[in-house]
C-alpha positions in Angstrom: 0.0 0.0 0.0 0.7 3.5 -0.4 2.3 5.9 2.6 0.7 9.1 3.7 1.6 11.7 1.2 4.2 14.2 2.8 2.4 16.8 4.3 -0.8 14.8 4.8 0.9 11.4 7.4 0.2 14.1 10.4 -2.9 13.6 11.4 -6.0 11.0 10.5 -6.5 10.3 14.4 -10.1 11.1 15.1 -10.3 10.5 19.1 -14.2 9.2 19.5 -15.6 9.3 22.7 -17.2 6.2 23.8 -19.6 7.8 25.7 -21.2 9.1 22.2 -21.5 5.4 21.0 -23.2 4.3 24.4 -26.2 6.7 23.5 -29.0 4.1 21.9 -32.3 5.6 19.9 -35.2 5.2 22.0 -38.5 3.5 20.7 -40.7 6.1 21.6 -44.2 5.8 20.4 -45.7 7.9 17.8 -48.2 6.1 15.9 -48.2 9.4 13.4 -47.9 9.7 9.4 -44.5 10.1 8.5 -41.3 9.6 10.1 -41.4 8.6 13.9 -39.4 11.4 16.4 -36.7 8.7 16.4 -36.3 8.1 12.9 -35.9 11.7 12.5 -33.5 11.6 14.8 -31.5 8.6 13.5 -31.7 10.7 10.2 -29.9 13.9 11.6 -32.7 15.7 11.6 -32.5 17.1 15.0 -34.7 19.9 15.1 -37.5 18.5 13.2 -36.9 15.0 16.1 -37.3 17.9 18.8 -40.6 19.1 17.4 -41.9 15.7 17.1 -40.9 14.2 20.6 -43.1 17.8 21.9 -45.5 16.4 20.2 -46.0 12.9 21.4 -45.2 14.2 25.3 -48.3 17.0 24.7 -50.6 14.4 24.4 -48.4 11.6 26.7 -46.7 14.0 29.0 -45.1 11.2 31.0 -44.0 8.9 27.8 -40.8 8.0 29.4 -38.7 7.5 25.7 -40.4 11.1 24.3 -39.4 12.6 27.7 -34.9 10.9 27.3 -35.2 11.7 23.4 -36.4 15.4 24.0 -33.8 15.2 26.9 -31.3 14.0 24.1 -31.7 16.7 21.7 -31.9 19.5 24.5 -28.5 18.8 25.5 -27.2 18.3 22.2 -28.8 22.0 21.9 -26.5 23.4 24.6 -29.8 23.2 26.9 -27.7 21.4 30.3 -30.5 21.8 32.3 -33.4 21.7 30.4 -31.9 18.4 29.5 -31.3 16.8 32.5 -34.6 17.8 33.9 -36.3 16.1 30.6 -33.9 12.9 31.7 -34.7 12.8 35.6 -38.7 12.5 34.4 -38.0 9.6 31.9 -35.8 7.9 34.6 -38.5 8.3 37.2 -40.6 6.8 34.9 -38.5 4.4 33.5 -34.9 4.0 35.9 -32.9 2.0 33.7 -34.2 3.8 30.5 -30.3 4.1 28.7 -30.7 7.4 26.7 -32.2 9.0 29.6 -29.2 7.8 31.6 -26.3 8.9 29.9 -27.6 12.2 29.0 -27.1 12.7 32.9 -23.7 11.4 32.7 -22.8 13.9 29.9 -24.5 16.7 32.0 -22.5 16.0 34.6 -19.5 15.7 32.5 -19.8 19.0 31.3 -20.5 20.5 34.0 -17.6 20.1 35.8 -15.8 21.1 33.1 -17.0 24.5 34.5 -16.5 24.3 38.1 -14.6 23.2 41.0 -11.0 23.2 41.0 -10.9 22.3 37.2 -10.3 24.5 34.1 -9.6 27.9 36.3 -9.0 30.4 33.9 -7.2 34.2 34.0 -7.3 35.8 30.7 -7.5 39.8 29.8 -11.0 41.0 30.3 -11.3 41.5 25.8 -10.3 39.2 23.2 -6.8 37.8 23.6 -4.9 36.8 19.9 -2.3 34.0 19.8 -0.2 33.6 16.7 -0.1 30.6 14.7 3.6 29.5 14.7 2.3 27.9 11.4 -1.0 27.6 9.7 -0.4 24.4 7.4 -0.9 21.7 7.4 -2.1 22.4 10.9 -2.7 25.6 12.9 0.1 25.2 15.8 0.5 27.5 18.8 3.3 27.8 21.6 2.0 26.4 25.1 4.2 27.6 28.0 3.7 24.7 31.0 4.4 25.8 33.6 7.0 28.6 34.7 9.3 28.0 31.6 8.8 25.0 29.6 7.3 26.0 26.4 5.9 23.1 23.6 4.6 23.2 20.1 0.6 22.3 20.4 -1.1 22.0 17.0 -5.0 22.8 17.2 -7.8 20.3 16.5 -11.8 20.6 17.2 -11.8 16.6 16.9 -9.7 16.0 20.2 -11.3 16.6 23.7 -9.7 19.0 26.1 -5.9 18.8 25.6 -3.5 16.2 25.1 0.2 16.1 25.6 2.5 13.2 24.7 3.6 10.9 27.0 7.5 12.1 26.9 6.0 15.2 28.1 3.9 14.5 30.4 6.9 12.2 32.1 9.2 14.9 32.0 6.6 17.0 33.5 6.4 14.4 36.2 2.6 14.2 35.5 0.5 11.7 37.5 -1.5 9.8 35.0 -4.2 7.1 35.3 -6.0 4.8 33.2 -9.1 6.2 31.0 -9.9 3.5 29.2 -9.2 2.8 25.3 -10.1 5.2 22.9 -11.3 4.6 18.9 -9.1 6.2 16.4 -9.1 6.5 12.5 -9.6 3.5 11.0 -11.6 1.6 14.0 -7.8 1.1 15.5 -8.2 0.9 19.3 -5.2 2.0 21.3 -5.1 2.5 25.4 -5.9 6.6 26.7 -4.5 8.4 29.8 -5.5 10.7 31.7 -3.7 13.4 34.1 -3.8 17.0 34.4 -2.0 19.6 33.8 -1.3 22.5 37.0 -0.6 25.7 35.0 -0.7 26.3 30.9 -0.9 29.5 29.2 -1.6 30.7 25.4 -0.6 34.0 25.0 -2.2 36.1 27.8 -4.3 33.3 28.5 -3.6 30.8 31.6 -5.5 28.1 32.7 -4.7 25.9 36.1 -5.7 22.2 36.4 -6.6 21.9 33.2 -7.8 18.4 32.6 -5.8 16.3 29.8 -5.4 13.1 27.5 -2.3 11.4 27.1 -1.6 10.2 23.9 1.4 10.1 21.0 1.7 13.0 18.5 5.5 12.5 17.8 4.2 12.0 14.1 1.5 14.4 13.2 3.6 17.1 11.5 6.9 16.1 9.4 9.6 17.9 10.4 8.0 19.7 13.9 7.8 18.2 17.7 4.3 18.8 17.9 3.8 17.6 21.9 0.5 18.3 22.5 -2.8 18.9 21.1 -5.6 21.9 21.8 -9.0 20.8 21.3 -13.1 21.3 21.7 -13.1 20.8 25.1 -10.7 23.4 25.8 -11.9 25.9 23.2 -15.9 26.0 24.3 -14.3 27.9 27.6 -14.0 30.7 25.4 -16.1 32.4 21.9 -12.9 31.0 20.5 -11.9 31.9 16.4 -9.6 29.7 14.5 -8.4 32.9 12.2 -7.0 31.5 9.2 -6.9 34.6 7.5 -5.1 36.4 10.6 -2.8 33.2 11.3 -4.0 33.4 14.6 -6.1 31.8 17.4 -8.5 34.7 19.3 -10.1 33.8 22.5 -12.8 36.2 23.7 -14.8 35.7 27.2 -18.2 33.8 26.2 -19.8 36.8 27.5 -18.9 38.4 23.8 -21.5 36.3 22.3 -24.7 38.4 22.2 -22.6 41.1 21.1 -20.4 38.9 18.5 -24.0 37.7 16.8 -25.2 40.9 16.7 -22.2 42.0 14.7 -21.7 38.8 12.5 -25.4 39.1 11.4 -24.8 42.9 10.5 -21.4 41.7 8.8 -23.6 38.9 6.6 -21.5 35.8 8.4 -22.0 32.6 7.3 -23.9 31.3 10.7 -25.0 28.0 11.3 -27.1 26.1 14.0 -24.6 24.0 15.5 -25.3 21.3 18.1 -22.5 19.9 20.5 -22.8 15.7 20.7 -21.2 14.0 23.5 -18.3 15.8 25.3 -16.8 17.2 22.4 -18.3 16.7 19.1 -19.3 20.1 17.4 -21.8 18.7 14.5 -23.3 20.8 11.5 -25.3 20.4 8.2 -23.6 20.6 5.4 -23.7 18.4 1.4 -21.2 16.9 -0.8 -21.7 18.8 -4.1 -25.5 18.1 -4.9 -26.4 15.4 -2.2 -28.8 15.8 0.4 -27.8 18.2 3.3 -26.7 15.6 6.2 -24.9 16.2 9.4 -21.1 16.9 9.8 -18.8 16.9 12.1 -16.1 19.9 12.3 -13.1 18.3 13.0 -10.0 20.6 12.0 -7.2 18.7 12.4 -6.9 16.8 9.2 -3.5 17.7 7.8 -3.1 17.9 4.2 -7.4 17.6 4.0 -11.0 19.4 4.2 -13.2 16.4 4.4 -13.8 12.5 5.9 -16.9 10.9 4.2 -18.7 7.8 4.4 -19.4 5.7 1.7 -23.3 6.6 1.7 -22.3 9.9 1.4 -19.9 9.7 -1.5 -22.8 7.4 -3.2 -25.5 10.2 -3.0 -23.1 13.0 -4.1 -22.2 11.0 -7.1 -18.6 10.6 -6.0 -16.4 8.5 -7.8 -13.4 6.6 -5.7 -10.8 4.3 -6.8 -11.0 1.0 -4.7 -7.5 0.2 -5.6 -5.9 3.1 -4.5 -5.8 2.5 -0.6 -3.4 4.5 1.1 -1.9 3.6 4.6 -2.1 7.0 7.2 -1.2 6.8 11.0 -3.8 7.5 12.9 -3.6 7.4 17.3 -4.1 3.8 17.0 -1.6 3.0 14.6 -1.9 2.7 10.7 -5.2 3.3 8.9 -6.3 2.3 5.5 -7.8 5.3 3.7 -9.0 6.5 -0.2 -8.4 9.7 -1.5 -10.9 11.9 -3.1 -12.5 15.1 -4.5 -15.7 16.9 -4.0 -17.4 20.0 -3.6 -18.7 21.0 -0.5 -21.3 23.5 1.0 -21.7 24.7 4.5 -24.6 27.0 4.5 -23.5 30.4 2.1 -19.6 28.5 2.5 -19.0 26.6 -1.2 -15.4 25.4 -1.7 -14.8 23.7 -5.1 -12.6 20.7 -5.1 -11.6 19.8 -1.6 -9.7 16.8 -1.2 -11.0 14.2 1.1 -10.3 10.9 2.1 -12.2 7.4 2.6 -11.8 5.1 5.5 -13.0 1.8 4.5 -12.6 0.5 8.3 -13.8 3.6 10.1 -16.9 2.7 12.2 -20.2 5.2 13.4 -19.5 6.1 16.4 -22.8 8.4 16.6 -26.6 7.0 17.6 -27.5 9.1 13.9 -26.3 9.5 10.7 -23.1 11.3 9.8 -22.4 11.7 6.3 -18.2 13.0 7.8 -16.9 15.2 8.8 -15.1 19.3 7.5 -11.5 20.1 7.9 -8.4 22.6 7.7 -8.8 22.9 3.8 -12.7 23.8 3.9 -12.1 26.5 6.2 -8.6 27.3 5.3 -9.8 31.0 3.7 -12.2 31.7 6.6 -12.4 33.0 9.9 -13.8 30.2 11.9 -15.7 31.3 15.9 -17.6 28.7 17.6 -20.5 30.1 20.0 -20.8 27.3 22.6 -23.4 30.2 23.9 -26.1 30.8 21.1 -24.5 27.4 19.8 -23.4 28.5 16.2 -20.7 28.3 13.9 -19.7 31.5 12.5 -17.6 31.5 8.9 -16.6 35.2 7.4 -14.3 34.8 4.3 -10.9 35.9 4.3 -10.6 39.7 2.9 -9.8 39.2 -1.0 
């Protein structure tokens, strides 16, 4: 098989939570013309799913699977506690109902993410701008750990909080414990660590016990020490903007976002609904030249790439791959078989002609709906990209000509 093109061998790992693959689809009744609240929800269709679980509870208020799949979408929604009050009436009606269930868990998750000793944060009261060291194939930024020790970290929406390599973290003198094995590119499983980390700062921008992975990212760039990794989980602390246009990382307070909106809307921004699956998972809808609109998710840290399709997806956009030209990538568990391709893609008023993609025969779902892939650096390489973890949007604005 092939090797990784240079420039591209960085970075196929996709870290998938397992929690996201424990969430089931509920059976709950509709009896209705058309597609059931679940089946819209297995389709993607999460808004259209809400409206039709409402439905079923305003005539069954205590249907306990309407009551954990409303609960489901509310905190996909950014709704926390709408959510988990939705799942504590299913459970009461149904204890060991399993959608219901785990929303909790991920409230809870998330939650602490925000208080407690965890994630405490001192940054300048406007928005604070970090420069990209580089911008291709990856965004990277200098982390200082510490007093003094400073480390390449490249940035990536698909990763959770932060990770740092395991060289690091020992030479840190990190205490780390065992979290479990993680699924990577490729349905390659590999073991995940966990410690954190007492003092990092971007820029201006320091944050203490700041909760992190531990995984290898000795390979991701050719030629750099990348040694860590800023992700989603880190980011939705902040109205954060991957400037591409800038070369820069900005990280304003996620007080700014009433006022950002307001400004994006007057500006004509491309602005998207965006919902936020699992612990770190930001998800929109977006199409494969003229297929269907289905969901995506925004994962940015595919070097050399814009987009990861499924087969389904490459079928209904009419896209063309060549089974014999596999490709071998490393991904965080090891090697991953992959296909190259071409397409068109559309993001809302966002069009970009010809991104390349890639294939992953082996890669499994890991979401409870369908995912037609997910958008990467090369889609939104000309754009300035925010995410609102507030009024839950993603915000593009095209670079100036």
């Amino acid at each position: 098989m092939k090797s990784w093109p240079q420039g591209r061998q960085g970075r196929v790992r996709k870290v998938l939570a397992v929690a996201v693959s424990a969430l089931a689809i509920a059976g709950a009744a509709s009896g209705q013309a058309g597609p059931s609240a679940d089946e819209l929800f297995a389709d993607g269709r999460f808004a259209d799913a809400g409206a039709a679980y409402e439905k079923v509870l305003a005539s069954a208020p205590g249907d306990p699977a309407a009551l954990a799949g409303l609960a489901r979408i509310r905190l996909y929604e950014g709704k926390d506690a709408e959510a988990q009050e939705l799942a504590q009436r299913a459970l009461a009606a149904a204890p060991q109902d399993p959608v219901a269930g785990q929303v909790l868990r991920l409230v809870q998750v998330r939650r602490a993410a925000f208080g407690g000793a965890a994630f405490r944060i001192q940054a300048p009261p406007g928005e604070a701008a970090i420069a990209f060291v580089a911008t291709d194939p990856l965004p990277l930024v200098e982390v200082t750990l510490g007093a003094s020790r400073t480390a390449l970290f490249l940035i990536d929406t698909g990763a959770p909080d932060i990770v740092v390599s395991p060289d690091l973290a020992q030479e840190l003198g990190l205490p780390l414990s065992d979290a479990g094995q993680g699924v990577f590119a490729g349905g390659r499983r590999a073991t995940v660590q966990r410690t954190t980390i007492p003092e990092l700062s971007l820029g201006p921008v320091t944050v203490w016990n700041a909760p992190a992975g531990v995984l290898p990212t000795g390979q991701m760039i050719p030629g750099r020490k990348i040694e860590g990794i800023i992700g989603t989980g880190f980011l939705r602390h902040f109205l954060a903007t991957l400037d591409y246009c800038g070369g820069r990382l900005l990280l304003a307070p996620r007080g700014a976002s009433a006022a950002f909106e307001v400004q994006a809307r007057m500006a004509d921004a491309n602005i998207m609904p965006m919902w936020f699956v699992g612990d770190h998972f930001p998800v929109v809808r977006a199409r494969l030249n003229q297929g269907r609109e289905s969901l995506f998710l925004v994962d940015t840290g595919l070097a050399g790439g814009g987009l990861v399709a499924t087969r389904p997806a490459l079928d209904e956009a009419g896209v063309k791959i060549d089974e014999a030209d596999v490709r071998t990538g490393m991904g965080g568990g090891g090697a991953a078989r992959f296909i190259p391709f071409r397409a068109d893609a559309t993001m809302g008023a966002l069009t970009v002609r010809g991104v390349a993609g890639v294939y992953m025969p082996d890669q499994p779902s890991i979401f409870p709906f369908r995912s037609a892939g997910a958008l990467s650096h090369a889609f939104f390489r000309h754009s300035r990209l925010t995410f609102d973890f507030v009024a839950m949007k993603l915000v593009t604005r095209a670079c100036p000509a």
